[in-house]
N, C-alpha and C positions, 0 to 999 in steps of 0.2 A: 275621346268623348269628354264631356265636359260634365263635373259633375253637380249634381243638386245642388252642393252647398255651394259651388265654385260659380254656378249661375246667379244664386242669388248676391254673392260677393261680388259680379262682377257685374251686376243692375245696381247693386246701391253704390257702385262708383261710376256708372255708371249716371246714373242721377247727381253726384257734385259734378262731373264735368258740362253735363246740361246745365245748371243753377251758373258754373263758371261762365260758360258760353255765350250767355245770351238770350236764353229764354227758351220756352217750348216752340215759339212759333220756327224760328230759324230750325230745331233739329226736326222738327215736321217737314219744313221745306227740304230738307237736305235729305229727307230718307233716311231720317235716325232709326224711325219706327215699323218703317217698310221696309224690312230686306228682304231681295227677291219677289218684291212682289209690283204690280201694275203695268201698263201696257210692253215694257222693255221685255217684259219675263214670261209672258202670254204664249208665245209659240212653245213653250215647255210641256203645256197643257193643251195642244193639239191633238187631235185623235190620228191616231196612226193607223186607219183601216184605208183598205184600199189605195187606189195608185196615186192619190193627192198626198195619201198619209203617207205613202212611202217617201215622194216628195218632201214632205215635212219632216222625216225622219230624218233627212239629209241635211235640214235645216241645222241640226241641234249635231253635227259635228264636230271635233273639235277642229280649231285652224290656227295658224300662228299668230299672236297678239290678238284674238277672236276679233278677225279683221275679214271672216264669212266670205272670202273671194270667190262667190260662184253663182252663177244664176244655173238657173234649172227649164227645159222645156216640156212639157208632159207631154206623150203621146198615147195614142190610143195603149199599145203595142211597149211601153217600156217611154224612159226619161232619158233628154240629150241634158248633159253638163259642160257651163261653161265657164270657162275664168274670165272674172270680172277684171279685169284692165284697170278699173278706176279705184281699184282697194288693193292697189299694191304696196309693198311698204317701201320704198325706194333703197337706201342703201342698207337698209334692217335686213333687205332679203336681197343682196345686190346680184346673187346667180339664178334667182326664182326657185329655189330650191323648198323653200317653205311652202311658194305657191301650190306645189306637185305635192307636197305631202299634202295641204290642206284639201284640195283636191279627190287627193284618196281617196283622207277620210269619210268625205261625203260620198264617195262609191262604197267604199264598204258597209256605212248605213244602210245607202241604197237596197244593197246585197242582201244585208242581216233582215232588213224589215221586211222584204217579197219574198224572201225565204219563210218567214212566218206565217205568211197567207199562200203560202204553196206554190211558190215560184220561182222557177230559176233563170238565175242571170247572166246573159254573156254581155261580155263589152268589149267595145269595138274604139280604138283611141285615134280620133279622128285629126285634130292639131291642126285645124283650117284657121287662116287669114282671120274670121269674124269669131276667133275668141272659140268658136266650138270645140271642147276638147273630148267631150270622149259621149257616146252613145250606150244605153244601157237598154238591151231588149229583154222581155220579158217571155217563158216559154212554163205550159202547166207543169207542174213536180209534184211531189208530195211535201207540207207540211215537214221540216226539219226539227223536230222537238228538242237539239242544241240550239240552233239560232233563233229556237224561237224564245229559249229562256236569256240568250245575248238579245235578241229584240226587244224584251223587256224591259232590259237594263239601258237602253235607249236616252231617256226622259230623267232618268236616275245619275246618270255617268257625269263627273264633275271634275275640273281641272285642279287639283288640292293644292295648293300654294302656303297651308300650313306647313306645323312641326311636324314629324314622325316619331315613332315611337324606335327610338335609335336602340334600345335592349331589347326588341323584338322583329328578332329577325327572319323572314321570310325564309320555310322550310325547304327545303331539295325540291316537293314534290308542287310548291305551291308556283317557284321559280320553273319549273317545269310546263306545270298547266297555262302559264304567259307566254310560253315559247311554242302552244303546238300547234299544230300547220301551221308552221313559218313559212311564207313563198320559199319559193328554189331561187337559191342565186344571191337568195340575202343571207346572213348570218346577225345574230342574236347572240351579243357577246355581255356576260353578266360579273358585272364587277361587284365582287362581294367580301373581300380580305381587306384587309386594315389600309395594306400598303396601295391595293388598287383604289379604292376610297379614296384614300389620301391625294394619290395622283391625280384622278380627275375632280375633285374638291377645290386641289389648289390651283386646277388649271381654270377652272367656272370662275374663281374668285377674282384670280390673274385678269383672265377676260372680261371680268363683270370695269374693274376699272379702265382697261381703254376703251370698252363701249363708251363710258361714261365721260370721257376724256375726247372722244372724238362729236365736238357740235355739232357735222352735217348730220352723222348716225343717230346723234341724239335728236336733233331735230324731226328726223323718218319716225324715231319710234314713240315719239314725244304726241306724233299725229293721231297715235289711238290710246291714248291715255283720259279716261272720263271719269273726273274728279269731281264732279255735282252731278244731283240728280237730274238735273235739268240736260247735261248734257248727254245723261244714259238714256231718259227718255227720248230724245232730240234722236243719236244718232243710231241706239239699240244694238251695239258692238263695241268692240276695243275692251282697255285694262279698266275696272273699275277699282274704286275704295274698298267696297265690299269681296271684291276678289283676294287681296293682298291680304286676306285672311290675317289681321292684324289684333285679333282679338276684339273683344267687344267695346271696352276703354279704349283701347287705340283706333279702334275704325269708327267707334262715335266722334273723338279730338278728330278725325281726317274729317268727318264731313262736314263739323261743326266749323275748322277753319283748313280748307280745303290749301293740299300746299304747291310751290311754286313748281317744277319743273326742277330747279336745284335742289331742293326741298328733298323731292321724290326720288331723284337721285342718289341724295345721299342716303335715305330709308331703303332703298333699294340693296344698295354694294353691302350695309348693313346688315340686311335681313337673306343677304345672298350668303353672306359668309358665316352668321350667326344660327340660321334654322336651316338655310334650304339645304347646306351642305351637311352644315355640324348634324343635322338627324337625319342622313340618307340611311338606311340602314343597306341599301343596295344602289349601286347605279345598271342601267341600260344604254349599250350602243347597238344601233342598228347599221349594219356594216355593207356597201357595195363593194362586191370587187374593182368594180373600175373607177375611174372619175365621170364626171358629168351624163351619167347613164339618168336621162331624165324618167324612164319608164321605170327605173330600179326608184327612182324619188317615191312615183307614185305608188306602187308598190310596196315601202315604208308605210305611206301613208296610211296604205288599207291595212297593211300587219298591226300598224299603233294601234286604231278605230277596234282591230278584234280584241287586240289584248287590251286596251283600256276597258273594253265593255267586259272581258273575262275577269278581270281585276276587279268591278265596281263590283260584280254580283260574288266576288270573296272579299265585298268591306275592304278592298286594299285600294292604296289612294296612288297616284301618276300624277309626274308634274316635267315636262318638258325642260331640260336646262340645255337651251341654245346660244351661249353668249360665245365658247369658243369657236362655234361654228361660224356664226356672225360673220367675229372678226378676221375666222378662217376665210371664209366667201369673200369679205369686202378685200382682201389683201388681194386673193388670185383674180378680182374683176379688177383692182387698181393694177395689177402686174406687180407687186411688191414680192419683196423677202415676206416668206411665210410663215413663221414658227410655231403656229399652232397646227398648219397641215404637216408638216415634218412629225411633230410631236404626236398626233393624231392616228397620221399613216403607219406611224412607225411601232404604234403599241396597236393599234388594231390590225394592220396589213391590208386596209382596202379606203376606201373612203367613208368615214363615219357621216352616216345621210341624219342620222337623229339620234338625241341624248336625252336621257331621264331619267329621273330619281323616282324609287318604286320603296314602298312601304307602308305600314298599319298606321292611320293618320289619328292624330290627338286631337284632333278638333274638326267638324264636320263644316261645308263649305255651303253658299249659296249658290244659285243657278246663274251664270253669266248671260247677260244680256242677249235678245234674240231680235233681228228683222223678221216679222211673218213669216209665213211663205210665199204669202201676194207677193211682196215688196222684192220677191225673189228671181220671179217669174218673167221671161221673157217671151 
C-alpha cells in the first residue's frame, strides 16, 4: 500500500512532470486525472442480480492480454458462451491455449455469481463450427454462502502487475486455501524455495527477450497494447498504461508522452526482470498431465478465476507470467526444437497450461478496461 506521506511525495512530482509536459490540458486528455474511471470502466459497476447480471459477471473475467474473447447468449434457462474468432491473438496464443483458459474464466464467473442467487450450474461443451463453445444451464439450489462471498469479490478482483512484498511470504495455510477444490486431473504445483524462484525467474526473463526479439510475435501482441486514453475508450480491452502499474510518476510520463512499441519493449524485459520476478514471493504452475488436452485448458481457466477471486478476498495480488509458455506454444505450432517444453516438462512432469506469480502486493492497481455487456451479446 502506499503510504500518506509517499502519496503526497509522489503528487508533488507528480505536478513537475505535468508543468515538464505540456500543460494541464494534454494530462486531462490523456487520463492523468481519471484513472479507472469513464465509459471504458463502467461495466465494473454493473449490478450483478439476476441472469443478465450473471452475464455481466462474466464480463469482468480475467483473459489473456484482456483481449475479452467471448460473446455470451442469454437464455431463458441458463447462458451459451462463445469464442469470439475476431480477438484472437495470432502467434501470442499460436496453440489457442490462452483462448481455453480465458474461456473458463468467464464459466467460473458464470458459476460463482448463479451460485449466489441459488443456482446451480451444469455445462455442457459444445465446440460447433459457429464459434459456440460451451452451454451453461441453470437448475434451483440453495444460496452457497462460500461463493457467495467469492461472488462478491467479482467487481473487486484485479490483475496486479505491481511489486510484491518479497519478505512476505505467503503462509502453508494461505498457499493451501488457493489450491482447494482443484479440479481432478489438474495438479497445482507451488514454487516457493529460493532455488525454484530462481529457476522459473530466469526462465520468464529468458523468455521475456525472445518474445521481444521475434517481430511477427511482437506484432500479435503489440495489437492490444492501448497507450492513450483515446484508444482505451475506443477499443475498452487490451494492455493499458495504467495497468503496468508503473507508479504514479511513471504512469503520469507514459501518458503524458505515450511510448513507441520499442519503447515499451524495452520497459517491459525491464520491469519483467526488475519487479515482476525480483518480488515474486511464490510462483504457480498449473499442470496437465497430457499435451494438448483442450478441456484440461479450460479447466485451468476456471481453477485460476476461483483462486484469483479466493486470493483478492485475502488482499493477495496474481499476476499471470506467460512469456515461457508463448515461446513454448509458438516453437511446437512452427514444429521447432523446444527448449522451453523440455525445460518445462521436465521440472513439472505434464504440460504446464498456466504460470503466475502470487503474493501480498505493494501498491494497489486499477480496474482494466471493460466492453459492456451489450457489446458482448450475441
Amino acid at each position: 500500500m502506499v503510504s500518506r506521506r509517499g502519496f503526497i511525495a509522489a503528487g508533488l512530482g507528480t505536478v513537475g512532470v505535468i508543468a515538464v509536459g505540456g500543460g494541464l490540458m494534454k494530462a486531462v486528455d490523456n487520463g492523468v486525472f481519471s484513472v479507472g474511471d469513464g465509459v471504458a470502466f463502467e461495466a465494473w459497476d454493473a449490478p450483478l442480480d439476476g441472469i443478465e447480471g450473471i452475464a455481466a459477471a462474466a464480463v469482468l473475467a480475467a483473459s489473456s492480454h484482456n483481449t475479452q474473447p467471448w460473446s455470451f447468449r442469454i437464455r431463458e434457462d441458463g447462458i451459451d458462451v462463445m469464442g469470439d474468432t475476431s480477438r484472437l491473438m495470432g502467434l501470442a496464443d499460436a496453440r489457442l491455449r490462452e483462448l481455453h483458459i480465458s474461456l473458463g474464466c468467464a464459466l467460473e464467473n458464470i458459476a460463482v455469481a448463479a451460485a449466489a442467487q441459488g443456482l446451480v450450474s451444469s455445462v455442457e461443451y459444445v465446440r460447433r463450427t459457429d464459434d459456440h463453445f460451451a452451454r451453461v444451464t441453470f437448475a434451483k439450489g440453495e444460496v452457497d454462502p462460500q461463493l457467495t462471498t467469492l461472488a462478491e469479490q467479482i467487481p473487486l478482483r484485479r490483475t496486479n502487475r505491481g511489486a510484491y512484498d518479497i519478505e512476505r511470504g505467503l503462509t502453508a495455510a494461505e498457499l493451501e486455501s488457493l489450491g482447494s477444490g482443484f479440479p481432478g486431473g489438474l495438479e497445482l504445483q507451488r514454487l516457493t524455495s529460493a532455488d525454484d524462484r530462481a529457476w522459473f525467474g530466469d526462465l520468464v526473463v529468458q523468455a521475456t527477450g525472445e518474445h521481444i526479439a521475434d517481430v511477427d510475435l511482437q506484432r500479435d501482441s503489440h495489437a492490444w497494447y492501448r497507450m492513450t486514453r483515446q484508444e482505451v475508450d475506443e477499443y475498452r480491452d487490451g494492455i493499458t498504461v495504467d495497468g503496468a502499474a508503473a507508479g504514479v510518476v511513471g504512469t503520469t510520463f507514459l501518458k503524458l508522452f505515450p511510448p513507441t512499441p520499442d519503447q515499451f519493449d524495452g520497459q517491459w524485459a525491464k520491469v519483467t526482470s526488475e519487479t515482476h520476478c525480483a518480488t515474486a514471493p511464490a510462483y504457480g504452475l498449473i499442470i496437465a498431465p497430457s499435451t494438448d488436452d483442450h478441456r484440461a485448458w479450460v479447466e485451468t481457466g476456471r481453477a485460476y478465476q476461483r483462486m484469483h477471486l479466493t486470493a483478492t478476498a485475502l488482499k493477495i495480488a496474481m499476476h499471470p507470467l506467460s512469456q515461457p509458455l508463448t515461446i513454448r506454444d509458438r516453437d511446437l505450432a512452427r514444429g521447432e526444437c523446444n527448449t522451453y517444453a523440455d525445460a518445462l516438462e521436465q521440472r513439472a512432469g505434464g504440460e504446464v497450461v498456466l504460470a503466475f506469480r502470487v503474493g501480498y502486493p505493494l501498491v494497489d492497481v486499477t480496474a482494466s478496461p471493460r466492453r459492456p455487456l451489450g457489446a458482448t451479446l450475441s
